[in-house]
N, C-alpha and C positions, 0 to 999 in steps of 0.2 A: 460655540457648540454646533456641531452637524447634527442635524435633525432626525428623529431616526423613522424606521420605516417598518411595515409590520413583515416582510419579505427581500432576503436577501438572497440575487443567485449567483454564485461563485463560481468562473468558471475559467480553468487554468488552459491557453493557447502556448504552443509550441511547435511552431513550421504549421498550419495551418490553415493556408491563405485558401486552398483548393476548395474546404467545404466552408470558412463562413461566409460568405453571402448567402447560402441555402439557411445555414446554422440562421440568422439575424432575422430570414425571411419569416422563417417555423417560428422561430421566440418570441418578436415581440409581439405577437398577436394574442400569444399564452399566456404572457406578463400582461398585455393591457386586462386581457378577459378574470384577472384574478377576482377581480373587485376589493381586493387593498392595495393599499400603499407599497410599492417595490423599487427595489434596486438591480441593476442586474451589473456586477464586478467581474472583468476580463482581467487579470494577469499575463501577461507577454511576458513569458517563460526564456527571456533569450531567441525569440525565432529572429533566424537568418533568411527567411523570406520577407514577403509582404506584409505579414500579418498582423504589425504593427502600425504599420498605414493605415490598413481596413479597419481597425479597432479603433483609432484617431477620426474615422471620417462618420462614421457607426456614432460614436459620443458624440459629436459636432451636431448630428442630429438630433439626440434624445436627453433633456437633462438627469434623466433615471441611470442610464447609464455611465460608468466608471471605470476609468482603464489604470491597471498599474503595472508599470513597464519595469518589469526588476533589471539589474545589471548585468546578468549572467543567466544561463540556466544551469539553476536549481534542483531540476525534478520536479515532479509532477505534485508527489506532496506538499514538498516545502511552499511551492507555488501558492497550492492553497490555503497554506498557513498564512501568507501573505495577505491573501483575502478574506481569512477568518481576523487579522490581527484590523482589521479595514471597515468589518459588518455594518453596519450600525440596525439591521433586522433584528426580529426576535422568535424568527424563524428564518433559518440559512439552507439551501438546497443546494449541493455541488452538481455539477453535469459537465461530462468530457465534451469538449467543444466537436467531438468526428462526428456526430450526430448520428452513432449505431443506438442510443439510447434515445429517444424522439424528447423534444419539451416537453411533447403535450401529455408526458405523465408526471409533470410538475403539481399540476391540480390534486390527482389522488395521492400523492404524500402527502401534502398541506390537509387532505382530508382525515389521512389518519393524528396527523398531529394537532389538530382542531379535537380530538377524539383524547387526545391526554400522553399519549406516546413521547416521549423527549427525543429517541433516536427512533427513526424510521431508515431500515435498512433495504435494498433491493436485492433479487436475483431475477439472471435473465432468462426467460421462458421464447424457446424456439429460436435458440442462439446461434447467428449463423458465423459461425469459425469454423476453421479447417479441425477435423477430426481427432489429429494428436491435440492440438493445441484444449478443445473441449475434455476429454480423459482425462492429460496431465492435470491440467486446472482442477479436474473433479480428486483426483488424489491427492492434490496439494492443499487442497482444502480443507478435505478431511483428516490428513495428516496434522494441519496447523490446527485445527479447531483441538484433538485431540493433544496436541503438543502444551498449548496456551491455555485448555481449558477454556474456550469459546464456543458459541452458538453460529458460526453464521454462515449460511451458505454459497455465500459468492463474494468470496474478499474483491472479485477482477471488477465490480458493478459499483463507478460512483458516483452513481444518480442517486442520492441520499437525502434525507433530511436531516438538520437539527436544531436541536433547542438553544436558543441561547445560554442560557446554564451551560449546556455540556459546552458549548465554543470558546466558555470563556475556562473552562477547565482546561479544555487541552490546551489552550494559548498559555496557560498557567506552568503548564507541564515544563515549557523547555528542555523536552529533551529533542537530544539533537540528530535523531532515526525516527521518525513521526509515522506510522501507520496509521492514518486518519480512521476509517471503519473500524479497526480491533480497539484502538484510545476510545472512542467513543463509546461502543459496546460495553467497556469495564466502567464506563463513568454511568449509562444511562441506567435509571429506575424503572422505565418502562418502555423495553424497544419493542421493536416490530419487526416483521419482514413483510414483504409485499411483493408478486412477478411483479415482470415490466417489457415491456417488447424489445426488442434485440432485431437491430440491422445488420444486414451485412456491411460493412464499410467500404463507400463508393469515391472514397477521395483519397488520394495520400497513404500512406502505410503506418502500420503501428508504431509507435515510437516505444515498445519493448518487445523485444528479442527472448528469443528461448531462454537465454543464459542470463537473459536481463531479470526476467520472471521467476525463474531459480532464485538468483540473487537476491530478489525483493521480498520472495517468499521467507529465503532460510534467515533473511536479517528481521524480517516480522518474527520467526518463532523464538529467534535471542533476544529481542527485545521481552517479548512475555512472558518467557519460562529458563527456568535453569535447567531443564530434560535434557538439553541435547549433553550436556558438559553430564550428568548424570549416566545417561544412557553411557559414554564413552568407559565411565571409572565402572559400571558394572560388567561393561563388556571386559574391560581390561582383569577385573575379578574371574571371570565367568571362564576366559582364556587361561589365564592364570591355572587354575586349577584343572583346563583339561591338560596342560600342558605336565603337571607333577603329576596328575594321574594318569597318562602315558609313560612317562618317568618313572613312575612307579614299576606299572605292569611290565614295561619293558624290562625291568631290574628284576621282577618275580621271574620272568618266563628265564631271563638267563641264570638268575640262582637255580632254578627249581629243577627246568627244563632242558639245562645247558643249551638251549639254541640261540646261536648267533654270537660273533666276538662283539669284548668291551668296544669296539672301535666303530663297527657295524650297529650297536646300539646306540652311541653317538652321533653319528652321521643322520640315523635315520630321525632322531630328535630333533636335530636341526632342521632338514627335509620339511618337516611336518608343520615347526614352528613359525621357522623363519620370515617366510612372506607375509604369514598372516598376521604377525604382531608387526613386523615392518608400515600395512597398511593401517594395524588400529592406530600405531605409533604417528602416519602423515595426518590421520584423521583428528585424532588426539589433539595436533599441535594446531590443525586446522581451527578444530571448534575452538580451543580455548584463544588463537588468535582474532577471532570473531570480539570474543566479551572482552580483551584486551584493547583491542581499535575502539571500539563505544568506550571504557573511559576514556582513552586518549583523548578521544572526540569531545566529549564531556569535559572532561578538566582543562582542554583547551579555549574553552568558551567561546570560539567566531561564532561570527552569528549563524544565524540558519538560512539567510536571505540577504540579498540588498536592494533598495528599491531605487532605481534612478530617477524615477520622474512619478507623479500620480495627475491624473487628468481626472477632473470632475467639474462639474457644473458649479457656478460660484467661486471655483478658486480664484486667489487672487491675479496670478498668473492667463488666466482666462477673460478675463472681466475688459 
């Protein structure tokens, strides 16, 4: 049995090599200063840089530290399902290895959850991203919170706490689209929110894309709500009925009014209709191909992860 520890940080690398040495410099001073017991868990997400070296030379140094080199990359989530499925804490903090979120707000999580909190969630205060990128996020968020029926104001921030309970819940979950912050959120008794500083990012580039963050958004609101497949079938009602009540009027004005031929009222139905049920119709096939791919996914069972190697202090493999 692995020994456990009161402090786990979990923290998922991918192409990364530019900022950790800064990242390791800031850390471990945060970790030693805890005054408990800690671990701190790097996952090598697949990078194709360095950054699995530096993470190998990083542990060589510190028995607290833990590297798990998965086979492939994963994604950012899964990553850290890898490291949640690894804890052995009883308190887990995730943090993106670019160091726009600093360690040294590790301490005030751990403070609210010393306080009884099981999720301790963050948002970033004085955010420094480019302009669209800040807006979109803010409608996207308040669209998913209203979509899912959620509280939380910054899905993009995963400087988090949690409780062990909830880790061992989502790890339970298996489901195979993991939004770690929203799974959490529905599972915890008592969250929080708490600001937290926000850097500009001095290394490297984001590893999501406009289209990437769309994407993760719209598969976070199928995962938690049936809205979107709802919203379609009322709009398809909604059309529906302006479409016969055009039909209609059109039919009254030429009985009553005689204007306009049978063929000229046809035409112009189609006109009217056409493109815009055409569009409900891609959107339609769209969404419901969404909740269609998640069974697939699901009844297919692959895992969510593979780990080719785990380095830790004491393995046998090390010794």
């Amino acid at each position: 049995m692995k020994s456990a520890v009161e402090v786990s940080i979990v923290i998922p690398v991918y192409n990364e090599e530019e900022s950790l040495a800064n990242l390791f410099r800031e850390l471990w001073p945060v970790a030693e200063n805890l005054g408990r017991t800690f671990e701190i868990i790097f996952i090598n997400d697949g990078s194709r840089d360095s950054s699995l070296g530096m993470l190998y030379d990083f542990y060589k140094l510190h028995k607290e530290v833990r590297v798990i080199d998965l086979g492939a990359n994963f994604g950012q989530h899964m990553a850290i399902m890898a490291g949640f499925d690894n804890v052995r804490g009883e308190k887990i903090i995730t943090l993106d290895a670019d160091l726009q979120n600093p360690p040294d707000e590790i301490p005030n999580i751990l403070k609210e959850m010393d306080k009884g909190h099981d999720v301790v969630g963050t948002y970033r205060v004085g955010r420094q991203d480019p302009v669209f990128r800040k807006v979109a996020s803010k409608c996207i968020n308040k669209l998913t919170n209203r979509i899912a029926k959620l509280t939380i104001k910054d899905y993009g921030c995963m400087l988090r706490g949690y409780d062990r309970r909830i880790i061992e819940i989502i790890n339970q979950s298996m489901e195979t689209t993991t939004f770690i912050p929203a799974l959490a959120q529905k599972f915890a008794v008592s969250p929080i929110e708490i600001p937290v500083a926000h850097r500009e990012r001095e290394f490297g580039q984001s590893k999501y894309s406009v289209f990437q963050l769309i994407r993760l958004n719209f598969d976070l609101m199928t995962s938690f709500s049936l809205v979107p497949l709802q919203i379609v079938t009322m709009a398809g009602m909604v059309f529906s009925m302006l479409s016969f009540s055009f039909l209609l009027y059109m039919f009254v004005r030429r009985m009553l009014l005689g204007i306009g031929t049978w063929q000229t009222l046809i035409e112009q139905i189609f006109e009217a209709s056409g493109f815009m049920l055409s569009g409900i119709t891609l959107l339609s096939v769209g969404i419901l191909g969404e909740y269609v791919g998640r069974i697939y996914r699901s009844v297919s069972k692959r895992p969510r992860y593979s780990i080719r190697k785990i380095f830790e202090y004491g393995a046998e493999e090390d010794e």
